[in-house]
GUSELO-894659 format. One record per residue (C-alpha): x, z, y; residue in three letters. Coordinates in steps of 0.25 Angstrom, whole numbers, plus 5000, padded with zeros to 4 digits. Layout:
<rs>
XZYALA;...
</rs>
This chain:
<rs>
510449114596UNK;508949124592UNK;509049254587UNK;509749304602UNK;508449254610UNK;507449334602UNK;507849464608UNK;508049424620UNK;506649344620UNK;506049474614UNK;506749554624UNK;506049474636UNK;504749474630UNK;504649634629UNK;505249654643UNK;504049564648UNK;502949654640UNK;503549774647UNK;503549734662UNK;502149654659UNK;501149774659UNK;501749844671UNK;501549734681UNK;500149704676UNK;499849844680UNK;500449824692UNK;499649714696UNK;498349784691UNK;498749894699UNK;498849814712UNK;497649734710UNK;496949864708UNK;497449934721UNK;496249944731UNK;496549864744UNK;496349934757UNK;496049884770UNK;497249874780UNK;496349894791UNK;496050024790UNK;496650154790UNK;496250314786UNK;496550414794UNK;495850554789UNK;495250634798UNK;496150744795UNK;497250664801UNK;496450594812UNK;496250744819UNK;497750774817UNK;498250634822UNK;497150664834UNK;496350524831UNK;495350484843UNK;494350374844UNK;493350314854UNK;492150234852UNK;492250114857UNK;491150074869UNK;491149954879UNK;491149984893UNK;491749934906UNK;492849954912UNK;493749944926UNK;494349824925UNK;495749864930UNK;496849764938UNK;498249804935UNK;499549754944UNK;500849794947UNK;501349864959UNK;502449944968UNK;502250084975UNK;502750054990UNK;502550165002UNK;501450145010UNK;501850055023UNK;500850145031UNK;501650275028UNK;503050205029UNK;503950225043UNK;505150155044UNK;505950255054UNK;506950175065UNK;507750195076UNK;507150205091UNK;508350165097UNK;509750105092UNK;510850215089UNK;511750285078UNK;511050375067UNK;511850495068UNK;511050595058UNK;510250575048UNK;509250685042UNK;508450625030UNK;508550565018UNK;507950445008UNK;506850535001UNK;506850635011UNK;505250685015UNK;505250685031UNK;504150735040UNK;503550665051UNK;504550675066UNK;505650725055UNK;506950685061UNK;507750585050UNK;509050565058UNK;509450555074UNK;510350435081UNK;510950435093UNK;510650315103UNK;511050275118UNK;509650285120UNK;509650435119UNK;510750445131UNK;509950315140UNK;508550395137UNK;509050525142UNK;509750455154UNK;508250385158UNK;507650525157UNK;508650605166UNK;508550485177UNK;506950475177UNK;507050635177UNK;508050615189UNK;507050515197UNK;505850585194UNK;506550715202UNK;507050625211UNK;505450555212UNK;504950715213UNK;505850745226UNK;505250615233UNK;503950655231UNK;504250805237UNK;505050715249UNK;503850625251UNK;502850755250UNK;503750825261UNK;503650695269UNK;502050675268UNK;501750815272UNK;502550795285UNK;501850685289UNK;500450755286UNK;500950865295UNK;501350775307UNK;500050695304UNK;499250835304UNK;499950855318UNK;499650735325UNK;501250705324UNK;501150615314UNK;500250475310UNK;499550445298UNK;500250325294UNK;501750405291UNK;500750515283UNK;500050415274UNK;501450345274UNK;502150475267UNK;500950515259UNK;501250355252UNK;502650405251UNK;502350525244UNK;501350455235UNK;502550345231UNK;503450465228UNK;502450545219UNK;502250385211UNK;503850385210UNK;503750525203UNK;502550505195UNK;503450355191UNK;504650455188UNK;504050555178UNK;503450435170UNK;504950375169UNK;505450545165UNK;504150535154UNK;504650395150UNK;506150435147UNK;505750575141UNK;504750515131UNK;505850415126UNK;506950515124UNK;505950615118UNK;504950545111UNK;505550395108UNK;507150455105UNK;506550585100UNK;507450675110UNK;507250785117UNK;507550825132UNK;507950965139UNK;507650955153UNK;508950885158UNK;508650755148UNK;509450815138UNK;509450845122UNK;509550965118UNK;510450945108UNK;511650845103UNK;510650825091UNK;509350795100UNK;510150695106UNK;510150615096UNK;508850505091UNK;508050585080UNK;507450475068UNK;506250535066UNK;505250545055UNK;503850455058UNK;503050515048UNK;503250595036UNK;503750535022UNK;504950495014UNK;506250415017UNK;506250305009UNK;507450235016UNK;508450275027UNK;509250165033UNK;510250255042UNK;511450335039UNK;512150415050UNK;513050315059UNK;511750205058UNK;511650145070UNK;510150105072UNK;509350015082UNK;507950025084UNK;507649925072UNK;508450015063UNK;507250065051UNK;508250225047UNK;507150255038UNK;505850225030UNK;504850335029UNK;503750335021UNK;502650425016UNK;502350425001UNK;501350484999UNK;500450354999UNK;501050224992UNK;500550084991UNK;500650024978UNK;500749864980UNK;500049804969UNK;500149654965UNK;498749614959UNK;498449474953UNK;497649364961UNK;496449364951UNK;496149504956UNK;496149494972UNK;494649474975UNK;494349594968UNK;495249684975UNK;494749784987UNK;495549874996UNK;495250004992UNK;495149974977UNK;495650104970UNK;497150064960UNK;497850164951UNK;499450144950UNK;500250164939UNK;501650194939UNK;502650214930UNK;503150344932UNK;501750404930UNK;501150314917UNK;499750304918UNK;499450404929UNK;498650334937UNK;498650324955UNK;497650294963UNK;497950204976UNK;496850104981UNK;497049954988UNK;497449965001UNK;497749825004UNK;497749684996UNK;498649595000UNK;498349445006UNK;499449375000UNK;499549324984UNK;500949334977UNK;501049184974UNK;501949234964UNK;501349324957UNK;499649284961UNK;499749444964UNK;499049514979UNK;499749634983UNK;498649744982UNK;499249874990UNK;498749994985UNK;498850114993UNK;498950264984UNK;499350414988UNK;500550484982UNK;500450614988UNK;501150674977UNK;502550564978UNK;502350534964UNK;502450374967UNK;503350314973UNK;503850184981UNK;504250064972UNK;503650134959UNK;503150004951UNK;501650024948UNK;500249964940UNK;498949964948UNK;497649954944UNK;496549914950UNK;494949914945UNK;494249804949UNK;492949844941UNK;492449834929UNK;492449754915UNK;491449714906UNK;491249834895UNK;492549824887UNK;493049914873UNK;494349984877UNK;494950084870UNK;496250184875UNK;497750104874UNK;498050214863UNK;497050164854UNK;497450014853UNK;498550004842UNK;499449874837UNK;499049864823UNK;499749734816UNK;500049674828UNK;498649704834UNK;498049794844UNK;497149864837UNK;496350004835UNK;495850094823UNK;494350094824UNK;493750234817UNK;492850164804UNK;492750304796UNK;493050444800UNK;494550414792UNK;494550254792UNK;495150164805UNK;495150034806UNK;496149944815UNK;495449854823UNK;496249744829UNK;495949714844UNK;496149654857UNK;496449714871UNK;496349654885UNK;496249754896UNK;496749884898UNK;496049984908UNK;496950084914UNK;498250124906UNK;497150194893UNK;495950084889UNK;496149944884UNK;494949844882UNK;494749794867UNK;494049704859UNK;494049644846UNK;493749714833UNK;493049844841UNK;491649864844UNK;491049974854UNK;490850094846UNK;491850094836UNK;492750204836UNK;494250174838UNK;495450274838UNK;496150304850UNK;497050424851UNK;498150424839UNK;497550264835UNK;499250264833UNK;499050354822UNK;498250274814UNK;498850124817UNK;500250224811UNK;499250254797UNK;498850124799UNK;500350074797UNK;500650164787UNK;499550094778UNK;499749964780UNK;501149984777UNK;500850054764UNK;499849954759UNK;501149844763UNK;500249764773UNK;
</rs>
């Protein structure tokens, strides 16, 4: 048995003496192995002209202290019709379309109504009694001039002249009555109903005959509420008219912000649609009742669209400058990167050599600069354009190095 262990002793021993020097040099060469500092990173110039690396210098200055809220497009109430009916009656033809751009008197569709037929039937009988009124007055002139003749003639006495010159007078009354009621009964068949007259009372044609819907001012239909075979009374609403061309944008801003607010103030909107291109509309009226919901005043603001780009119901973001701020450091959004969980940015400390710079960010002015603090001093030099670039090396490092 002892002279089995001996190998296998020996055996162990030499097997320790090979593997010994190895890991000692190992562990030399580590503790050898300069250390670098993680918070840093080289980019050479070579590369920072390819990659299109930018900086600013940092400087404190004051900035518009912007309020932001949500808000809706809607069209303008001012230059918004709603098109109803004159008169009760059957919708008969129907000549526009939800979308459609009409002009102002265009004719939208035409009804037919009892009132047509009663309006023509007042017209012919005022005609009737105003020729019949005319014939009177030539009667009672026929009788007047006899009496002045007889009068003249010493045949006659003053009393039956001044008698037929009274009749005369009441006849010319009656006819001066007459033609009002003939203006009265035109003007609603042509003017109220929209009709038109020959010279007998009468349309022209089967078509003209009938109620034409007309067009209050020009813009676009947003709704129509009648179809052909709609029978319509006065309170009927057919159609909803409005011109786009100016919008409000209804803006709910927050309690705190309501005593510094000024009809007039200028706001720029943001929508979707367009990103951060900017509209300009300015306060036209700020409302007198709070959301007790929300704590928000409803701020209309009033904006052209000449162009028809917005529209009702877009969802918008509104912001409103209500002065100034102390001086503040702010550098562009692109410039601000998250660095181990951190905002942060690379701060320029050799032509080649940035360091991260861990900071803090409050306010944002507009959709580009963000207020900092922390770390940053004014006139240090921090990277803006392609800071992505380096946080990626960055990455890569601190990778490497197994941090």
């Amino acid at each position: 048995m002892k002279f089995l262990t001996l190998p296998i002793l020996a055996f162990t021993l030499v097997g320790c003496s090979q593997q010994a020097p190895s890991r000692v040099a190992a562990d030399a060469t580590k503790a050898a192995a300069p250390a670098v500092d993680s918070n840093f990173v080289v980019l050479t110039p070579e590369i920072q002209k390819e990659s299109r690396v930018e900086t600013i210098v940092l400087a404190a200055k004051p900035l518009p202290e912007v309020v932001r809220s949500t808000a809706r497009l809607t069209n303008d109430e001012n230059r918004t019709w709603r098109v109803g009916s004159i008169a009760e009656g059957r919708i008969v033809t129907i000549y526009s379309n939800v979308g459609d751009m009409v002009k102002e008197d265009q004719i939208l569709a035409r009804m037919h109504s009892h009132d047509i037929h009663e309006s023509r039937a007042e017209f012919m009988k005022a005609t009737a009694e105003l020729a019949r009124r005319k014939g009177l007055v030539e009667y009672a002139t026929r009788v007047r001039d006899r009496a002045k003749r007889l009068y003249d003639l010493k045949a006659g006495s003053l009393e039956q002249l001044e008698r037929t010159e009274t009749e005369l007078r009441n006849a010319q009354t009656d006819v001066k009555n007459a033609d009002v009621e003939v203006e009265r009964t035109r003007s609603h068949i042509t003017e109220v109903l929209g009709l038109t007259l020959d010279e007998n009372g009468r349309a022209p044609s089967e078509e003209e005959d009938l109620i034409p819907v007309r067009a209050p001012a020009a813009g676009v239909i947003l709704t129509r509420n009648v179809t052909p075979g709609t029978v319509v009374t006065a309170s009927t609403d057919q159609f909803l008219i409005s011109d786009l061309s100016r919008l409000w944008a209804i803006a709910e801003v927050n309690e705190e912000y309501l005593g510094k607010l000024r009809i007039g103030m200028p706001v720029r909107i943001f929508v979707q649609a367009y990103g951060t291109e900017p509209f300009v509309g300015r306060i036209g009226k700020i409302g007198d009742v709070l959301d007790p919901a929300t704590r928000t005043i409803k701020v209309r603001v009033e904006l052209t669209n000449s162009k028809g780009r917005l529209k009702p119901e877009m969802y918008a973001t509104t912001e409103i400058e209500m002065g100034s701020t102390a001086p503040v450091l702010t550098v562009p959004a692109e410039a601000v990167q998250e660095v181990r969980g951190q905002s942060s940015v690379f701060v320029r400390v050799a032509p080649d050599r940035f360091e991260v710079r861990p900071i803090q960010t409050s306010n944002s002015f507009g959709h580009h600069d963000i207020e900092i603090s922390g770390s940053v001093k004014a006139g240090e030099e921090v990277v803006t354009r392609a800071a992505f670039i380096l946080k990626s090396e960055f990455m890569k490092a601190t990778l490497a190095k197994g941090e």
